[in-house]
N, C-alpha and C positions, 0 to 999 in steps of 0.2 A: 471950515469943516472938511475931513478929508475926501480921498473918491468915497472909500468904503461907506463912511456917514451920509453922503449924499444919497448914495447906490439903496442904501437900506431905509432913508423915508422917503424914497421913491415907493418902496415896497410895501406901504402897509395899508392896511383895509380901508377900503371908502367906509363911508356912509350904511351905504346900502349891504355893503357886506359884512358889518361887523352888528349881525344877527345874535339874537340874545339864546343863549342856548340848549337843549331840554335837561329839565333839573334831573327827569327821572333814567340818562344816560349816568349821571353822578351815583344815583340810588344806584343802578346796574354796577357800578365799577366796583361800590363799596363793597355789595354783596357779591362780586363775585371773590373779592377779596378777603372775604371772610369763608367762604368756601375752598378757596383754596387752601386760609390756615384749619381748613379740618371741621370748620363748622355747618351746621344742619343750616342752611335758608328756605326758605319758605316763600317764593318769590311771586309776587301779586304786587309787581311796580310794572310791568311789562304787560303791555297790551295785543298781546300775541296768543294766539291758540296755543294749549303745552301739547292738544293731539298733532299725531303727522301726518301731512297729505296724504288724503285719501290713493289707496292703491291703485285704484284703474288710473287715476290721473299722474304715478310714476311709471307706471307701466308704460301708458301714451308717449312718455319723454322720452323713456329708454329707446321705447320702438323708433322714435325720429331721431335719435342722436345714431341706434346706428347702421342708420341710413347714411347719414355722414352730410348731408347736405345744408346745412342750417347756414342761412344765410339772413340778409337783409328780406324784408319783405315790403308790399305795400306801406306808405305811411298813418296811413289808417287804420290797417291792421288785416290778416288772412281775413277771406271773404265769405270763408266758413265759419268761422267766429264770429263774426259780426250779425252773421244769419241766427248763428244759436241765440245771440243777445237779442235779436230781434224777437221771437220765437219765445225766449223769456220773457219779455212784456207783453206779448198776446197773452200766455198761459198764466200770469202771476197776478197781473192786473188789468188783463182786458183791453189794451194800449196796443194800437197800429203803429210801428215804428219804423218805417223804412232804413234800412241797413245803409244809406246814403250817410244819412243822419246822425251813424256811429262810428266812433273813435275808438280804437283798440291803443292804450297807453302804457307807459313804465308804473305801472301802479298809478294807484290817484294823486302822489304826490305831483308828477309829470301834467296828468288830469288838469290840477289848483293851478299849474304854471301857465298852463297856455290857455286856461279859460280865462285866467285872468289878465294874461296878453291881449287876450283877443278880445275883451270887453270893455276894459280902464284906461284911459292915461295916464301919464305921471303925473298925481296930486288929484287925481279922483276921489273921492271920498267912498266907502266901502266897509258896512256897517255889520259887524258881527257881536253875537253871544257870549255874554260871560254870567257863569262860568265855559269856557268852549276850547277845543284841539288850539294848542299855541301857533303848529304852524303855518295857520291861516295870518295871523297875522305876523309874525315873519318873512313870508316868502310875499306878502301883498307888501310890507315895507322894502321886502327888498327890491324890489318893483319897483317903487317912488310913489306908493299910493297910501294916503290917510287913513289910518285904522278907526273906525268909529266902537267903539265899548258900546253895545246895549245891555246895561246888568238887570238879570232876572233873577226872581223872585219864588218862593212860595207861593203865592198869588196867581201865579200864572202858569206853574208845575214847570217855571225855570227854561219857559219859552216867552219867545218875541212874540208880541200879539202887534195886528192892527194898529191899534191907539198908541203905545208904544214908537211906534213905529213910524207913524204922521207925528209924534211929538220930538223926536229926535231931527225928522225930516227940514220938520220947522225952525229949528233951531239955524240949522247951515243944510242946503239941501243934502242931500246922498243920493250916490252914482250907481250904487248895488249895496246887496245884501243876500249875505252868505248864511245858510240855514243849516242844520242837520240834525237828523228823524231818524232813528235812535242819537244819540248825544256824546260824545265822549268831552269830557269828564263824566256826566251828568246820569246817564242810561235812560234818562228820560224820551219819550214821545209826544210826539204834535198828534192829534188825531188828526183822520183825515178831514174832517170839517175847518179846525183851527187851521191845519195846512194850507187848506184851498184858500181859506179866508184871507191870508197873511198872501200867495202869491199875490190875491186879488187887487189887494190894497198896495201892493209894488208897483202891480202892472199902473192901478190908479197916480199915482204918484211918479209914472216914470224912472221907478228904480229898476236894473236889469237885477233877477233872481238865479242864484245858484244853488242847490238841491245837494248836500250832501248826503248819499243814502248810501255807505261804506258799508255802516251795521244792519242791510235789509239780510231779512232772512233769521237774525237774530231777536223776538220779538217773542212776550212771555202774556200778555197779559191783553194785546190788539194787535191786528195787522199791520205793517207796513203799509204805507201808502206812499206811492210815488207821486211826485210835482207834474207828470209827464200826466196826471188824470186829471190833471184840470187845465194844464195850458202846454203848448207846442214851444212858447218863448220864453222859455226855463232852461237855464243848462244843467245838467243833473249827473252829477261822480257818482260812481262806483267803485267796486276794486272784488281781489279774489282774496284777499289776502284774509280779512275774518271769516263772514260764513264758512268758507272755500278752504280754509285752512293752508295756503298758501302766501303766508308774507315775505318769505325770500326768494318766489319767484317773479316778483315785483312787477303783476300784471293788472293792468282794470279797464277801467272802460271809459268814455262820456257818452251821452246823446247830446247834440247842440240843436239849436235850431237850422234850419235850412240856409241862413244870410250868414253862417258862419262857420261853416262848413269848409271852407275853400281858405278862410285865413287858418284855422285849426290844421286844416292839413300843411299847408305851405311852412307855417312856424314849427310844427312836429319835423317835416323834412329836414328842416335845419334846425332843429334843437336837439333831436334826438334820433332820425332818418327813421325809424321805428321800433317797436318794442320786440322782444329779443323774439324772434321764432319759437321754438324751444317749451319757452313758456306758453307763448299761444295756442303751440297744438297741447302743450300739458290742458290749458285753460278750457279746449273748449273737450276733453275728456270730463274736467270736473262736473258736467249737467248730467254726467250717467253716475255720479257717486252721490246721488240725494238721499238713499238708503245709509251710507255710512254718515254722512253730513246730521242727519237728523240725529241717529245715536250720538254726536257728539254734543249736537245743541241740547240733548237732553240732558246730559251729562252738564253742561252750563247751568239747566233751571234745578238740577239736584244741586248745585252748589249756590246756587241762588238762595233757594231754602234755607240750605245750612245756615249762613253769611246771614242775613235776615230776622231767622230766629235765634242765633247764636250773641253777633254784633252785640244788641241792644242788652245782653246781659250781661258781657263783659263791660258796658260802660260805654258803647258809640251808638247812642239810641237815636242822634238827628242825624237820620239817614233822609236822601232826598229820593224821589220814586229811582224806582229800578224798571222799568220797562221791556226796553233793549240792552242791545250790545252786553258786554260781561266787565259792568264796571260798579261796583257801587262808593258812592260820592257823601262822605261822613264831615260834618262840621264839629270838629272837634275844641270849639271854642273853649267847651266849659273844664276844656283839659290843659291848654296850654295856645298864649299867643303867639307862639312862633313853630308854625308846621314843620319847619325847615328841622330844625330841631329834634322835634315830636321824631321826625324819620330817621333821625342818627342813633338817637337812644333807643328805638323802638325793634330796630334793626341791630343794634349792640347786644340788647339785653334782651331780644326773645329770638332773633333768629327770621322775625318776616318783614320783610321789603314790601313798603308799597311808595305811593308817591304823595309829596307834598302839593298843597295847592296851588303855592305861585305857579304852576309852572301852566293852570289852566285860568286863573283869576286874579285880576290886579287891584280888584277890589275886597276881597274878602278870603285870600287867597292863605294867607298866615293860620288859620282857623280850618281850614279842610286841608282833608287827605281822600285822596283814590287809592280803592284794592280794585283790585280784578280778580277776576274768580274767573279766569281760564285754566285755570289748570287741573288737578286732576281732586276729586272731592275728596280723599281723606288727606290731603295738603289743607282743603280749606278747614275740614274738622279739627285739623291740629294746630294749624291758627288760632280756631277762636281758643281752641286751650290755653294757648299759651299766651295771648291777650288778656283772657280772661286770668288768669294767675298774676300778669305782671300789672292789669288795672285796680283787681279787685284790691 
C-alpha cells in the first residue's frame, strides 16, 4: 500500500463517529433546491419557529456587542441568568431551585452531551422512546452507550409508562431513561400524574432520569409539568431555542442534582469553556418578551386548528395527539410503505416539505411523516390545499 493509502485509512471514522444522519437535513437540501429553480415550498420539515426573536431580546444583544466586551464567562453560565432561571421555576411551577444547581449550555444539544458524560459509562444501557428526537440516540451511541427502543403505543398516548418500563428493565437491567414532555416527533404529553409516576418507578428500579422539557411553554390542551416537582435527582434540559424563538443563538440550560454539579461544570470547562456570552445576555432579555412569545404560540394553536381540521380531509386522518411543541405526527400507512418516498414525491408534486419517519422510528418509521406547523398560518392553509388536491 502506498504512504498516501496508508495516510488515508488512518483517517477514517471510528465507530462512534460514523453517526447515522438526520433525514430531514436531506428534506432541507431538496427543498431548498427546488426553491432556488423558482418553486413555491411550503416548508413544515424544519422544527424551528418561522417568527424572529423577539425584539427586546436583539436589542439586549446589540446593546452588549457594543459594548465590545464579549468574552469567555463563567462555565456555568452569567449568574444573572441563572437567577432568572431560578426565578422561573419559583413562578411557573412552584420549584425552589437554587442557582448552584444550574447550567447555562450551547443549546440543549451541549445539555444531552455532558448529562450524559456525567451519568453513563461506556456500554451503560439507556432507554429511550420511539417514536422520539434521533439525536438522543446518536450522540448516546456516540458516547459508547446502548440505546434501549421503548416503542409506544396508542395505548398509552405514545408514552413510557411504569410497567413498560420494569418490563424492558427485566429483560437486561438499564442505566437511565431519557423522557420528553411535550415529544418531538410525537407533540404528545405525559400529564403531570403519568410524569411523577414514571420518575417514581426509575428512582424504584435504580435507573438515573433525564427530563427533556425543550417544548415547555408550548402546551395546547394541559400544562407543562416539570420532573423538578416531584424529585431533586432528575436531570432536566431546557433550551431557548422553541418557546424563545431563538435556535441560532444556541442557548439553554440544565438543572442537575447537587452530586453533579461539579463533574457538569469541570466537563463543560473543557468541552466547551462556556456558552457564547452574547447569547446569554440576549437569553436572559428573552423573560421580558412573554407578551410577544405568547402572540406567537398563539399563532401555533391557529395552525394547530387548521392542520387538524384540514389533515384529516385531505386523506392523513391517523394523526396521533397534538398536545405540545408544533409538530403533528401522521401515519401514513394506508397511503404508501415507504415514507422516504411519500417525502420526495410529496415535495416534487405539491411544493410542501415535511419529514419522513425513519428519521424519529425504527420500528414503524416507513409509515409516518412529521409537519410542523411553525410557521406562519396561511402556509399551513395552503398546505392542506394543495395536499388535499394531490391526495384527493
Amino acid at each position: 500500500m502506498s504512504r498516501e493509502g496508508i495516510a488515508r485509512s488512518l483517517l477514517t471514522p471510528t465507530r462512534r463517529g460514523s453517526v447515522a444522519p438526520f433525514l430531514v437535513m436531506d428534506v432541507m437540501t431538496a427543498a431548498a433546491k427546488a426553491e432556488a429553480e423558482g418553486r413555491s415550498v411550503i416548508h413544515m420539515e424544519v422544527g424551528q419557529p418561522a417568527a424572529p426573536t423577539p425584539l427586546v431580546v436583539r436589542e439586549a444583544a446589540a446593546r452588549a456587542l457594543m459594548e465590545g466586551q464579549i468574552g469567555y464567562t463563567l462555565a456555568l453560565g452569567i449568574p444573572e441568568l441563572r437567577q432568572q432561571i431560578a426565578r422561573y421555576y419559583a413562578d411557573a411551577h412552584g420549584v425552589a431551585v437554587p442557582i448552584e444547581r444550574i447550567a447555562v449550555t450551547m443549546g440543549s444539544s451541549s445539555a444531552f452531551i455532558l448529562s450524559f458524560l456525567a451519568l453513563f459509562e461506556a456500554g451503560d444501557r439507556v432507554a429511550i422512546a420511539s417514536p422520539g428526537y434521533p439525536a438522543y440516540k446518536n450522540i448516546l451511541e456516540a458516547l459508547g452507550c446502548e440505546v434501549v427502543f421503548i416503542e409506544t403505543t396508542a395505548a398509552t398516548r405514545y408514552a413510557i409508562t411504569p410497567d413498560m418500563l420494569a418490563a424492558e428493565h427485566a429483560k437486561k437491567p438499564l442505566n437511565g431513561l431519557l423522557v420528553a414532555s411535550p415529544g418531538n416527533p410525537t407533540g404528545t404529553m405525559m400529564t403531570p400524574q403519568a410524569l411523577s409516576a414514571l420518575i417514581g418507578a426509575a428512582r424504584d428500579l435504580g435507573i438515573r432520569f433525564i427530563s427533556d422539557e425543550i417544548y415547555h411553554g408550548l402546551s395546547y390542551d394541559m400544562p407543562c409539568a416539570t420532573a423538578l416537582e416531584t424529585s431533586n435527582d432528575v436531570v432536566v434540559i431546557n433550551s431557548f431555542s422553541k418557546y424563545y424563538c431563538m435556535t441560532g443563538w444556541r442557548i439553554g440550560w440544565m438543572v442537575v442534582p447537587e452530586t453533579l454539579v461539579r463533574s457538569i461544570e469541570c466537563l463543560a470547562q473543557n468541552l466547551f469553556i462556556s456558552a457564547p456570552k452574547l447569547s446569554q445576555v440576549a437569553a436572559l432579555a428573552a423573560f421580558e418578551a412573554t407578551a410577544d412569545l405568547e402572540l406567537i404560540k398563539a399563532g401555533y394553536a391557529a395552525n394547530r386548528k387548521v392542520l387538524l381540521e384540514g389533515l384529516p380531509k385531505a386523506g392523513l386522518d391517523r394523526l396521533l395527539p397534538v398536545d405540545g411543541a408544533f409538530y403533528i405526527y401522521a401515519d401514513v400507512g394506508h397511503l404508501t410503505n415507504d415514507s422516504l418516498d411519500f417525502a420526495r414525491r410529496m415535495l416534487a408534486e405539491t411544493g410542501v416539505a415535511a419529514t419522513p419517519g425513519p428519521d424519529f422510528d425504527p420500528f414503524n418509521g416507513m409509515h409516518a411523516m412529521r409537519f410542523s406547523f411553525a410557521g406562519s398560518t396561511p402556509d399551513m392553509e395552503e398546505a392542506v390545499k394543495r395536499l388535499t388536491k394531490w391526495l384527493g
